[in-house]
N, C-alpha and C positions, 0 to 999 in steps of 0.2 A: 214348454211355455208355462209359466206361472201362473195362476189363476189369480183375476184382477180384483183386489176391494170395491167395495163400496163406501162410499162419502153421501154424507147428506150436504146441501148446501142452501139456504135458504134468499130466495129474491125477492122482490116489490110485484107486484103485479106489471108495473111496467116493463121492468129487467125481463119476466118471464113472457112477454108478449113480443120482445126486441130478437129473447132467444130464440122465441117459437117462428118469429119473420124470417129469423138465417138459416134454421134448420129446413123449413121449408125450401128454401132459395137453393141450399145444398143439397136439398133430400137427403140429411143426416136425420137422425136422432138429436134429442137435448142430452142426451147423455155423452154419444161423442162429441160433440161440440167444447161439453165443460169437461171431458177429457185432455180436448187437444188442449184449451185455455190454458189447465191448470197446466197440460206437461212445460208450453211456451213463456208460462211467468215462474215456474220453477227454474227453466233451461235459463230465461234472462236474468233470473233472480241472481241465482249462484254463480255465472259471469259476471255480471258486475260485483258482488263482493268478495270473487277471486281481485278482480280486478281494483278495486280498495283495499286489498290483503297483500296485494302486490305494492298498492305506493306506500302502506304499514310499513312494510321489509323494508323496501330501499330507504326511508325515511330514516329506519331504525338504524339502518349501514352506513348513517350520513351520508347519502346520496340526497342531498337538497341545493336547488336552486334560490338563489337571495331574492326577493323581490326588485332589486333595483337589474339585475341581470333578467330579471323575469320581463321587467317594463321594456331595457335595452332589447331585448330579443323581439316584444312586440310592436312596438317601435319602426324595427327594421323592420319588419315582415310588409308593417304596415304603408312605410315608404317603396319596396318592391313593390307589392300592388298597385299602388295608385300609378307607379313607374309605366307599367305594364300595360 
């Protein structure tokens, strides 16, 4: 196992009294708490700019829908529901 860095990160007095309410409520630490934070907006971060790097590619391959086929599609979708 690798041995973990250290990060300084700097809050309000507020933010650090919001933190200190959940680490209490979890009986964690403020350290793991801004652990798991950071790991969960790095894991979301770099999914969605996979996921914007993915409509990059296709866009790039001419894989693009027209806006008027964009409308036609929503459109239907939106006469199914109401259908329904």
């Amino acid at each position: 196992m690798t041995k973990p860095a250290v990060i300084t990160a700097r809050l309000d007095e507020e933010g650090l009294a919001r933190l200190d309410t959940l680490a209490g409520m979890l009986e964690r630490s403020r350290a793991w708490i801004v652990a798991k934070a950071v790991q969960r907006y790095v894991d979301e971060e770099l999914e969605f700019r996979a996921f914007i790097q993915e409509g990059i590619d296709s866009a790039d391959r001419g894989e693009l829908i027209s806006q008027e086929d964009m409308e036609a599609w929503f459109e239907a979708r939106h006469r199914q529901a109401a259908a329904e």
